[in-house]
C-alpha positions in Angstrom: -67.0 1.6 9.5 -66.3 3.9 12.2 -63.4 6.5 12.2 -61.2 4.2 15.0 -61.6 1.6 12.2 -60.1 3.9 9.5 -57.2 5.1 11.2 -56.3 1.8 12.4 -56.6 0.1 8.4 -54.8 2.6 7.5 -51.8 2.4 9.6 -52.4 -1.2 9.2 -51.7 -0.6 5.3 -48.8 1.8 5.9 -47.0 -0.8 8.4 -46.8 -3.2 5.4 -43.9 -2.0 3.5 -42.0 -2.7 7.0 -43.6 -6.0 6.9 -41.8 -6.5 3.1 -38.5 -5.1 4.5 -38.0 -7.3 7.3 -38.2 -10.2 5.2 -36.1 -9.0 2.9 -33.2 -8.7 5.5 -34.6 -11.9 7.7 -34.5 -13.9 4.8 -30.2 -13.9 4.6 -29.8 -13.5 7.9 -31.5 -16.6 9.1 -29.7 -18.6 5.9 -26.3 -17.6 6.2 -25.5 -15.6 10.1 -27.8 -18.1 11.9 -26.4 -21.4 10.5 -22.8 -20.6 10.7 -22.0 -20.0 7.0 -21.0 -16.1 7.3 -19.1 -14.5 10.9 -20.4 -11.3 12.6 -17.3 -9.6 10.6 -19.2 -10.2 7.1 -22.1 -9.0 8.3 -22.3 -6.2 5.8 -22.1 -8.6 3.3 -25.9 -9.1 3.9 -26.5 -6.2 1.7 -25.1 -8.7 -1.4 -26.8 -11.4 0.3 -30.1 -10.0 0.4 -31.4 -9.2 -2.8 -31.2 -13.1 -3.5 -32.1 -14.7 -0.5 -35.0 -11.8 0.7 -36.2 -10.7 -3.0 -36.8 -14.5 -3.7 -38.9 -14.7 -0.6 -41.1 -11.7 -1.2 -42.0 -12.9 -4.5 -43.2 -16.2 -3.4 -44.7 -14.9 -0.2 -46.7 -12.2 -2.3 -47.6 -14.4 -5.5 -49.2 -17.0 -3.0 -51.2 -14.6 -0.8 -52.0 -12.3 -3.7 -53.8 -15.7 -5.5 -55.2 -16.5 -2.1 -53.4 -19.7 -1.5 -51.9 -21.5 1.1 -48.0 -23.1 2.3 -48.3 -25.9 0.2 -47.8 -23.3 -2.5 -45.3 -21.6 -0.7 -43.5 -24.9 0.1 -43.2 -26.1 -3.6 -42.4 -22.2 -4.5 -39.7 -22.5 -1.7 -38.6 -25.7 -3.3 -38.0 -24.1 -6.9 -36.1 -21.0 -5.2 -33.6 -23.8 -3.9 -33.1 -25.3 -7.4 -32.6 -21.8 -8.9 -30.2 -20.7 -6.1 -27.7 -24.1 -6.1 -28.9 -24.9 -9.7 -28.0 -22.4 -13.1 -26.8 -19.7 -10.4 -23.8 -21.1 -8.6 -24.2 -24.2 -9.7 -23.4 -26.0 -6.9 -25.4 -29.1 -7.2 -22.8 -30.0 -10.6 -19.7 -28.0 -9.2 -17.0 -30.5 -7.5 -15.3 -28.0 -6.4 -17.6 -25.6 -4.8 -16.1 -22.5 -2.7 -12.9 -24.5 -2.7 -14.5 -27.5 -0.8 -14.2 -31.5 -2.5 -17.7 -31.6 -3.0 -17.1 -34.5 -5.0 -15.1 -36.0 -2.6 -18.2 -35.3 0.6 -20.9 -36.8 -1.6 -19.2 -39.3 -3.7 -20.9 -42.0 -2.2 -24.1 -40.8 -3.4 -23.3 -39.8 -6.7 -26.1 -40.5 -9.5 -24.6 -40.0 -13.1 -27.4 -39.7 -14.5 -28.3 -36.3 -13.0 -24.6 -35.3 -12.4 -25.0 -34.5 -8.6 -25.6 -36.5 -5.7 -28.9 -37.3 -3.6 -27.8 -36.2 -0.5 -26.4 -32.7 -1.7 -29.7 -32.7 -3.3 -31.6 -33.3 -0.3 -29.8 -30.7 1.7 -30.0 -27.9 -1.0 -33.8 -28.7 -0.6 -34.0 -28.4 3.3 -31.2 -26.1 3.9 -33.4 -23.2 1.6 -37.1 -24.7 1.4 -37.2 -24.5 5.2 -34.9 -22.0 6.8 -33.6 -19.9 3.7 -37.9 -19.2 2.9 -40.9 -20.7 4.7 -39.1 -19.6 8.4 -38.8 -16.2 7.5 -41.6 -16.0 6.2 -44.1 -17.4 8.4 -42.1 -15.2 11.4 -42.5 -11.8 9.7 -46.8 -13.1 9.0 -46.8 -13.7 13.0 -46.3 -9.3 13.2 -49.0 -9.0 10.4 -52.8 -8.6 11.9 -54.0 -9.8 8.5 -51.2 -12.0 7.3 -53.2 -13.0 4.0 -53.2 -9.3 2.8 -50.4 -8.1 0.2 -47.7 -6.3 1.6 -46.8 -4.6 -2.0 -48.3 -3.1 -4.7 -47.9 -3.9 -8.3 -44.6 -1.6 -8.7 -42.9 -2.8 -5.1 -43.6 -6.4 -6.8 -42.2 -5.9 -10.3 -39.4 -3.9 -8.6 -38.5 -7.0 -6.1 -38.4 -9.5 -8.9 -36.0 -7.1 -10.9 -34.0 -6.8 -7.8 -34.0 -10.8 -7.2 -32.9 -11.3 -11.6 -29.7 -8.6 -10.5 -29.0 -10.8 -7.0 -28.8 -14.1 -9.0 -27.2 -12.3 -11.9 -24.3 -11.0 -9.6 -24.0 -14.6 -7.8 -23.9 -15.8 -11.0 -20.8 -13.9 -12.3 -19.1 -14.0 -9.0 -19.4 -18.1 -8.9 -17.6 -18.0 -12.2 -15.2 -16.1 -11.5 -14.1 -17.8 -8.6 -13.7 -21.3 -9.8 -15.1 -20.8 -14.1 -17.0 -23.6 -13.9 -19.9 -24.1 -16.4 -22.4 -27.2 -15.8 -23.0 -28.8 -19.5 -26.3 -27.3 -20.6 -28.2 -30.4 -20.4 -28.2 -30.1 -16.6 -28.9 -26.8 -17.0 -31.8 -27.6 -19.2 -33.2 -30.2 -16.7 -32.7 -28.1 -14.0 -35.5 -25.5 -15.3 -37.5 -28.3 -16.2 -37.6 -29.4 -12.3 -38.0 -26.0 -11.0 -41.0 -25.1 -13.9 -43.0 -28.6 -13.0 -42.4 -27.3 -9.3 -43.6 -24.1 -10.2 -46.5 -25.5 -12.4 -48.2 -27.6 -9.3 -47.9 -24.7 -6.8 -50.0 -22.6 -8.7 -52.3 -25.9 -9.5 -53.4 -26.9 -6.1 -56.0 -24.5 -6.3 -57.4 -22.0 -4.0 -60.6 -24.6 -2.4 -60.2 -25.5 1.7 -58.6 -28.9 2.4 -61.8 -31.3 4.0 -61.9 -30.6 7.7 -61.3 -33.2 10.5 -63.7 -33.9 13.2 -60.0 -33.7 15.3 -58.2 -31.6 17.8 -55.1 -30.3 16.6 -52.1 -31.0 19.2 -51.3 -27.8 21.3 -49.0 -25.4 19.4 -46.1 -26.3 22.1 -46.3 -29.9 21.2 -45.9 -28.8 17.8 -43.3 -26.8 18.3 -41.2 -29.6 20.3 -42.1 -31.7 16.8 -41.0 -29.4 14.9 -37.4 -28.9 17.1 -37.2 -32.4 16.7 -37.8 -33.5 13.6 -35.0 -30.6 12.2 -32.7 -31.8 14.9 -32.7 -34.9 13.9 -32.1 -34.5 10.5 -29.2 -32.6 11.5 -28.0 -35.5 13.6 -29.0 -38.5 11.1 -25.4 -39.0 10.2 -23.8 -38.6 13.5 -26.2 -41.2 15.3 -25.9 -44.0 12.6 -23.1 -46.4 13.5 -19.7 -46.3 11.7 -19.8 -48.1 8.6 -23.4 -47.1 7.6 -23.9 -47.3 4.2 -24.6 -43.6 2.5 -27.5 -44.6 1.1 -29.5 -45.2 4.8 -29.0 -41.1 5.3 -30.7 -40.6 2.4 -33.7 -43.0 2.8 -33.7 -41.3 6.8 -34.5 -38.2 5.2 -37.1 -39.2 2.5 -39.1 -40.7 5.6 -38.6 -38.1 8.2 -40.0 -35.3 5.5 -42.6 -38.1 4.4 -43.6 -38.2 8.2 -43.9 -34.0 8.7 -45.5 -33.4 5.6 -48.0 -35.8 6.1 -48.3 -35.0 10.2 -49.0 -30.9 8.8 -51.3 -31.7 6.8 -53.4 -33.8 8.9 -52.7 -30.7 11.7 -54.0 -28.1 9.8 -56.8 -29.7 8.9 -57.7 -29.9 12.4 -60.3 -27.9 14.8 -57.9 -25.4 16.5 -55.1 -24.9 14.1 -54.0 -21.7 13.9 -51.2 -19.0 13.5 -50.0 -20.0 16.7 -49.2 -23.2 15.2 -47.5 -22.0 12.7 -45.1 -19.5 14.5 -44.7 -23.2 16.7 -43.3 -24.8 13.5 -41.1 -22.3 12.5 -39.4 -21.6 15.9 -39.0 -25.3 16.1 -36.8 -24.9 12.8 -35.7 -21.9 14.0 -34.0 -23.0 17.4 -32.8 -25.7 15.3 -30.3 -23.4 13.6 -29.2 -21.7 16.9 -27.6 -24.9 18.2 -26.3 -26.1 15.0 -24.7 -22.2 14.4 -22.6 -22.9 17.0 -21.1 -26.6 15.8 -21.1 -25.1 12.5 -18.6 -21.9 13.0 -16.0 -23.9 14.5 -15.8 -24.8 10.8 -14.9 -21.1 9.8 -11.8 -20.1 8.9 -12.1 -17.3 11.9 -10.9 -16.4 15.5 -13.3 -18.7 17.6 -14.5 -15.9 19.7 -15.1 -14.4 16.5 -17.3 -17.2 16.0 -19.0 -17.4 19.1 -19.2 -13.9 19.2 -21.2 -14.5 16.1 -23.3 -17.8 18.0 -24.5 -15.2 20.6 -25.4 -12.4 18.6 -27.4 -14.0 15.4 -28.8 -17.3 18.5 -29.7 -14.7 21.1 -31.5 -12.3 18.3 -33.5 -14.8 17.3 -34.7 -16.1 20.5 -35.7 -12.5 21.2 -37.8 -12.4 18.0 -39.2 -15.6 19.1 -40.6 -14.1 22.1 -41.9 -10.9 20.6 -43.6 -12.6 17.9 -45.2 -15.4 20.6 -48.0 -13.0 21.7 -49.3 -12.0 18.8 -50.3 -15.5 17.9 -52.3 -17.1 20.7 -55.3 -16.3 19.2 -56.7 -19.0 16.1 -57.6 -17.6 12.6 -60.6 -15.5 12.3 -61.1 -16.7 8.9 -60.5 -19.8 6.6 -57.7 -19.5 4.9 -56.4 -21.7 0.7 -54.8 -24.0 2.6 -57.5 -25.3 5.3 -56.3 -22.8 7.6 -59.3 -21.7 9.4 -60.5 -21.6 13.7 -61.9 -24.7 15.0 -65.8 -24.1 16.2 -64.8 -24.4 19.3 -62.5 -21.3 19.3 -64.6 -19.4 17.6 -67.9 -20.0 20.0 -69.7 -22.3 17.6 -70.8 -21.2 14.0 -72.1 -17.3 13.9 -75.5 -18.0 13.0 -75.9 -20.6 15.2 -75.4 -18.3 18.2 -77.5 -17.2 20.9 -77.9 -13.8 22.2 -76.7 -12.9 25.7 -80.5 -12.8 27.2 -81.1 -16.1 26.6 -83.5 -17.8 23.5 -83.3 -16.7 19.5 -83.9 -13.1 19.0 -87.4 -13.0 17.6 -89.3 -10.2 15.5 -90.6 -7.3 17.4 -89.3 -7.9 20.7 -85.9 -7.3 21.7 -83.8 -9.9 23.3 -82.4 -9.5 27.0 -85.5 -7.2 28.1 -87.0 -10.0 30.7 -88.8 -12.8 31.1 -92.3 -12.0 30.2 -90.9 -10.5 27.0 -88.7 -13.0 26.2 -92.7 -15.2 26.5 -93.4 -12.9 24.3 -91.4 -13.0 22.0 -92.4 -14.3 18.3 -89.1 -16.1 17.3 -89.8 -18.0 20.8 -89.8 -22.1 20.2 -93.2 -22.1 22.6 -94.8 -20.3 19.3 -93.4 -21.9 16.2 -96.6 -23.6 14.2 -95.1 -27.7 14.1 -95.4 -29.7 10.7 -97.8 -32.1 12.7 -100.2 -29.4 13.0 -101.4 -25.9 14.5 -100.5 -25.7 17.7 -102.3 -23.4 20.6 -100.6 -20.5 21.4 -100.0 -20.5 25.4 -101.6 -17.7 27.0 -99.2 -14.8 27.5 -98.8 -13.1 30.5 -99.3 -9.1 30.6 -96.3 -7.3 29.2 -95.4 -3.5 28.2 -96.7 -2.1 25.1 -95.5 -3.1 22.0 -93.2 -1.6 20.1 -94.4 0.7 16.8 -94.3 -0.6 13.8 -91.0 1.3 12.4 -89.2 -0.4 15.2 -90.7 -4.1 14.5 -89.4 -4.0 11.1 -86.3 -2.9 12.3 -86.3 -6.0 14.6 -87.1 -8.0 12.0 -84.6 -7.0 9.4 -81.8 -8.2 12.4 -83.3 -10.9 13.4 -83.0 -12.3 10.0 -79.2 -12.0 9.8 -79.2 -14.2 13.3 -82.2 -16.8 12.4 -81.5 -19.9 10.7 -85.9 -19.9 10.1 -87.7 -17.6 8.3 -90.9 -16.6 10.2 -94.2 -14.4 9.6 -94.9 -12.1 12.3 -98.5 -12.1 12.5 -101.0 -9.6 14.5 -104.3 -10.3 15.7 -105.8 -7.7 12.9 -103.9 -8.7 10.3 -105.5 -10.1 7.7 -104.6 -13.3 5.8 -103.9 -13.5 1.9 -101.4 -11.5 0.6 -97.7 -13.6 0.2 -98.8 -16.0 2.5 -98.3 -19.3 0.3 -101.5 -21.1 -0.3 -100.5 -24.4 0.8 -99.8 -23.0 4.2 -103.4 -20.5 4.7 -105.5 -23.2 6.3 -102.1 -23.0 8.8 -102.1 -19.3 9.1 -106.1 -19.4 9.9 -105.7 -22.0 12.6 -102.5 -19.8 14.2 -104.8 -16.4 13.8 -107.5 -18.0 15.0 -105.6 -19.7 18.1 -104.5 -16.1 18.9 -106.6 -13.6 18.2 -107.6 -13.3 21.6 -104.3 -13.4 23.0 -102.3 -9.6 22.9 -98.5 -9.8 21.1 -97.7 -11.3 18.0 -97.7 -14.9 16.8 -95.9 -16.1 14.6 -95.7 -18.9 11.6 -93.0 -21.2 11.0 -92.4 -21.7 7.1 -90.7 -24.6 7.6 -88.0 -22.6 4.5 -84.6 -22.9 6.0 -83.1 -19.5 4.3 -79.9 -20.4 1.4 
């Protein structure tokens, strides 16, 4: 490794506690100041906010990479964090009375006793935080990181995190029940962990093995993107576009077939030649973009000024179309390497598999004779497809046409040795003086007598094809 690559790993490793940080911060500010839910004015308040919303995505985003697997992980992970945030901490899924809002009242109609909450607050709960609250940030603050699978924490930074997250929900906690003292019976409580442990259980489950490629193009990442914008939009807009008099109940079968729809569309995509990071960054600014318009819709709900609130729309919309376009750049390029998930460059964007390439001067790179050095070397050349012995017989080696001298025999074995890395065959390099026997195989000497034979009046080297592809 040269010193340029050094340095650069190692400012690479020192950049990734700022990778860690920006989450941390992102996290809250894309759940809460983007959306609507907070005004500029509370935007201290992100300090209170954070070490829920930003230590709960570090964990997940570190556990997954750490065991080298994929966003499926991340999305059930993302999942459980909902659960845990709306479940035993605040409680809103059970709280008819959340924040001073009839929650009862706003999702009566949906109601299921037997789980003491209602679908549709259910569903939201599982958008609102799976998508924008965790897997946005996250797969933004990946688009700054040159190697996005690495950790960005050590073992302390991690155990630190997870304490922080315990205090976060510890403090919502006590500040939920304080506000209204409500207390869901523990039986929903005790379901709830079973949920969010089964959706913890199968994250870590899928395993670590590439998803089966397709002999498909994935879509461009600016089609994806435009998906991705909308399929979020509408879901935002599945109420409002239904007639009057809708049952409740369409909503909710709307969103169990629009996420049916996207998970099965991103997982046929990624398993696609040409998916990349790009695509990624294209799903979550799609998502992202999605919260900028609805901020603004949503603050006129606020109990603030409404230039307060637009104030607000500006600052938290226009900051993250800005990040947006920083981030874009870095991701036009597809993975350089396969990834738990599938996640790996097509052949075509990677110029075909690496041992399966030809050097720049034309032809394999053959034993003896470097590659690129003209045409009557190139003849030459032992690795050429003019020499190769054929299964059907010994072939006559063509006469060669006069070339420079060849090269000593410190330098042919140094040939040789990188020729092998590039070769898919493994080939004997032969001399007209060399004599047979030795760890030429015996089924293959009366073939090696016929080549020597063939070319022992010819100058240069011939060569043997084993007919052995190398493991």
């Amino acid at each position: 490794m040269s010193t340029v690559e050094v340095v650069t790993e190692s400012r690479e490793h020192r950049r990734r506690p700022w990778h860690a940080i920006a989450l941390f911060f992102l996290a809250p500010l894309v759940g809460e100041y983007l959306l609507g839910n907070q005004p500029i004015t509370a935007l201290p308040s992100v300090l209170l906010l954070a070490p829920m919303y930003g230590a709960g995505a570090l964990p997940i985003r570190e556990l997954t990479r750490r065991t080298g697997r994929g966003w499926p992980t991340v999305l059930l992970l993302a999942a459980a964090y909902s659960l845990i945030e709306e479940g035993p901490v605040d409680q809103m899924l059970w709280n008819p009375r959340y924040g001073g809002v009839d929650m009862g009242l706003a999702y009566a109609e949906t109601y299921v006793p037997a789980l003491g909450t209602s679908v549709a607050l259910v569903q939201d709960v599982l958008s609102m935080h799976t998508i924008w609250s965790i897997c946005v940030p996250i797969a933004i603050i990946e688009t700054f990181d040159g190697d996005h699978r690495s950790p960005w924490l050590g073992r302390i930074g991690l155990a630190v995190t997870g304490a922080v997250f315990v205090g976060g929900c510890a403090f919502l906690a006590v500040a939920q029940y304080d506000a209204g003292h409500f207390m869901a019976p523990p039986s929903r409580l005790i379901g709830a962990v079973a949920v969010i442990a089964v959706l913890v259980v199968t994250a870590f489950a899928l395993g670590r093995r590439p998803a089966r490629r397709l002999d498909a193009a994935a879509p461009s990442p600016w089609a994806v993107g435009v998906a991705a914008f909308g399929g979020c939009s509408l879901y935002w807009l599945r109420e409002t576009l239904l007639p009057d008099g809708t049952a409740a109940w369409v909503p909710v079968g709307a969103w169990f077939v629009l996420a049916g729809v996207f998970v099965v569309l991103c997982a046929r995509w990624s398993r696609s030649r040409g998916w990349g990071p790009a695509h990624h960054l294209a799903l979550a600014g799609g998502a992202l973009l999605t919260y900028v318009w609805l901020g603004f819709t949503h603050a006129q709900d606020l109990d603030v000024p409404p230039g307060t609130a637009l104030l607000g729309n500006v600052v938290f919309g226009g900051g993250a179309v800005v990040l947006l376009a920083a981030a874009a750049p870095l991701r036009r390029a597809p993975l350089k390497r396969p990834g738990a998930d599938g996640e790996r460059a097509s052949d075509a964007a990677e110029g075909g598999d690496r041992r399966g390439r030809e050097p720049a001067g034309g032809g394999r790179r053959s034993f003896g004779v470097p590659s690129g050095e003209g045409d009557h070397r190139r003849q030459a050349a032992v690795g050429d497809e003019e020499c190769r012995a054929r299964p059907g017989g010994p072939q006559q080696h063509p006469a060669r046409q006069p070339h420079p001298p060849r090269l000593d025999q410190g330098e042919q074995q140094g040939r040789a040795r990188e020729s092998e890395d590039r070769s898919e065959v493994d080939t004997v390099p032969l001399k007209p003086d060399d004599r047979l026997g030795g760890s030429v195989p015996p089924e293959l000497l009366g073939q090696v007598e016929a080549v020597h034979e063939a070319g022992s009046a010819a100058e240069g080297p011939v060569c043997l094809d084993r007919g052995v592809r190398q493991k």
